[in-house]
N, C-alpha and C positions, 0 to 999 in steps of 0.2 A: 228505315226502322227495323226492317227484318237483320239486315246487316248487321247492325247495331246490338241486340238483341242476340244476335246467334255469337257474336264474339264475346258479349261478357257471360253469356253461359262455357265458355272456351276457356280465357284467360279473365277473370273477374277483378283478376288484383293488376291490370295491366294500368302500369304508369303511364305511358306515352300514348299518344294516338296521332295516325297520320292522315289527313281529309285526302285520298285518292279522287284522279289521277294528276290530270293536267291543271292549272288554275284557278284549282275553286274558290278564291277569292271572289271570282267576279260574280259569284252567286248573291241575288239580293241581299241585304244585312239582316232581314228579317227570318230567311231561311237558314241564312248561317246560326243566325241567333237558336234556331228552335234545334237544331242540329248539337251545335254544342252544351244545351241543356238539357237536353238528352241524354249526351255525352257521360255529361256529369251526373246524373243522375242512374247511370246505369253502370259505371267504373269507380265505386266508391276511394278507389288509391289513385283518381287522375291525379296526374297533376301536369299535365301539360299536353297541348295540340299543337300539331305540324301543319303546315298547310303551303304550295306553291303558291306563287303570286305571279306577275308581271308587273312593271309601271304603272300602266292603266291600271290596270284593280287596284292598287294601293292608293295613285292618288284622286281616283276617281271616290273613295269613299269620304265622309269626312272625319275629322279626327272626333266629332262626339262617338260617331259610326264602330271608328279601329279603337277607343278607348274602352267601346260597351263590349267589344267581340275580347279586346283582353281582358275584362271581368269574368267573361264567362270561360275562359280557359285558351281561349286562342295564344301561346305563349313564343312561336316562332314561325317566321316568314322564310320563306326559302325563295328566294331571288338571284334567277337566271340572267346575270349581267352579262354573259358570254366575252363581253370586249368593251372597252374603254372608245374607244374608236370606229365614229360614225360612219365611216365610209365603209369599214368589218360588217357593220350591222345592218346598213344597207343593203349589202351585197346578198348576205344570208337572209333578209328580209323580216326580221329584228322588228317587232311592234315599235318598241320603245327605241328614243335615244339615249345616249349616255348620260344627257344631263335630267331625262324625266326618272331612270333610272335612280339617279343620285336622289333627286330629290326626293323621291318615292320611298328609299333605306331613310332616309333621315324622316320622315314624317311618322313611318313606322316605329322608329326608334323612340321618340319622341313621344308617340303616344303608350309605350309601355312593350312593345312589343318587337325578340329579340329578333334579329336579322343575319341569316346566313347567305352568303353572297358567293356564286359560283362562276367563275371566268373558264373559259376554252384553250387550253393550248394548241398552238396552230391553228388555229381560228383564221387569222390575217394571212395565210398560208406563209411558203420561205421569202417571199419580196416583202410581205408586211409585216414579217415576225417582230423586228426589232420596235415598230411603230404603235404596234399590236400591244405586248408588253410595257411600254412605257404609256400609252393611254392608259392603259387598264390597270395598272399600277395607279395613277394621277385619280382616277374614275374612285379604285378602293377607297384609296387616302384619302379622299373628302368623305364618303361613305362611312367610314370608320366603324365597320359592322362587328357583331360580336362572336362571328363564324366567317370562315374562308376558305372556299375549295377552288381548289384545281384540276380540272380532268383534261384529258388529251382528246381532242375532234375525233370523232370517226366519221369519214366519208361513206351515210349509208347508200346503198345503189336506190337508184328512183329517185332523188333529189336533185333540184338543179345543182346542187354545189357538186352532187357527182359528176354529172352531165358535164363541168367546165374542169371538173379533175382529169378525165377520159378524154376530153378534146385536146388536154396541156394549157389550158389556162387558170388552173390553180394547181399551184404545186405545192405535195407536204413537205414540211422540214421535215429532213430525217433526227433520227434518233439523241443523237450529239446536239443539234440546232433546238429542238426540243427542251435538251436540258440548259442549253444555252438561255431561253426564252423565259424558263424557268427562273433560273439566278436572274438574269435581268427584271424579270416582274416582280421579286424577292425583293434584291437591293434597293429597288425605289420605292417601295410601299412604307408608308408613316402610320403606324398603326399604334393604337392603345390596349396592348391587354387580348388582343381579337385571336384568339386560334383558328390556326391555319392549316388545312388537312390537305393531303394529296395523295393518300390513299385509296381512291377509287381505283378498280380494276382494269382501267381504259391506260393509266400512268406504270409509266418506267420504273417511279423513284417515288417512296411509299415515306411519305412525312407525317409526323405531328407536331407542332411548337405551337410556343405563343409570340408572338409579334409584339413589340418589338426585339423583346429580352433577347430572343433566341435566335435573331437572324444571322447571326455568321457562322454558330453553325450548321444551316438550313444553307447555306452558302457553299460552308467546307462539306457538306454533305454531297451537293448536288458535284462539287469538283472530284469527289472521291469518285464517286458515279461515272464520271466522264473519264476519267483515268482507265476505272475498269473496264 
């Protein structure tokens, strides 16, 4: 509440709001509920909340549940699909599978609410690049979310996936394999209308399109890249 409170005495007219940090989904629906009418009653120009999710929290609630939170302004999910590819997710130790994943964008969707959907590149390191890309491509396309980003893996130290980078048993793609990974999870994704961002600061090669329309050249783009 104080939060709440100290921001709209700051920015009064602010449109957007984002529920920090990790997952707050998984907070009861009743706290969420009192949260977002708060919200609204303290940002007279909302018009839209952000909020992370996981699998589990999306389809752990039910759709009367996600139908009343987008009444009250909840308007987009942001869902860490990291990889198409259960054996990726495993590894990294991934709550969710790919398919609770899927089904978690689509029940979102469904009940009103918009879904931005995030994959990792070099996730599958260089043995599962190409495996990696072509799941999580297959994973999008049934998804068919109405946002899509791309960010490149960083190995941070203290994690196991570091620990198996430092011993040699996960190796990154370099640079070029990267953008390789890149065009490959491009040309397979079937998408409607869903913009595609790879602008994040972690990526080589700084995109916007809309999918389908725009993929070749989101294509010739990444070939330009690779020339250079």
């Amino acid at each position: 509440r104080e939060d709440i409170a100290s921001a709209s005495k700051l920015m009064p007219y602010a449109r957007r709001v984002f529920l920090a940090d990790g997952n707050a989904l998984c907070l009861p629906t009743p706290r969420l509920e009192e949260i977002l009418s708060l919200l609204s009653a303290s940002f007279p120009s909302l018009e839209r909340v952000g909020i992370y999710a996981n699998g589990a929290d999306i389809n752990g609630k039910s759709e009367r549940e996600l139908k009343g939170l987008a009444r009250l302004g909840l308007g987009i999910i942001y869902l860490g699909l990291e990889s198409g590819d259960d054996e990726v997710l495993r590894r990294v130790r991934k709550k969710d599978n790919s398919e609770e994943m899927v089904e978690a964008a689509l029940k979102a969707r469904e009940c009103g609410i918009a879904v931005s959907v995030i994959v990792l590149l070099g996730l599958g390191g260089k043995e599962g690049s190409r495996r990696h890309a072509l799941r999580s491509a297959q994973a999008v396309s049934r998804m068919n979310p109405d946002f899509l980003s791309a960010l490149t893996l960083m190995v941070v130290p203290g994690t196991p996936l570091h620990r198996e980078y430092e011993s040699g048993r996960f190796t990154l793609p370099s640079q070029k394999e990267l953008l390789d990974e890149l065009a490959l999870f491009v040309s397979e994704c079937e998408l409607d209308g869903c913009v595609f961002r790879s602008n994040h600061a972690s990526n080589y090669l700084a995109l916007r399109v809309v999918f389908n329309r725009e993929r070749e050249g989101v294509i010739a783009a990444i070939n330009e890249a690779e020339r250079g």
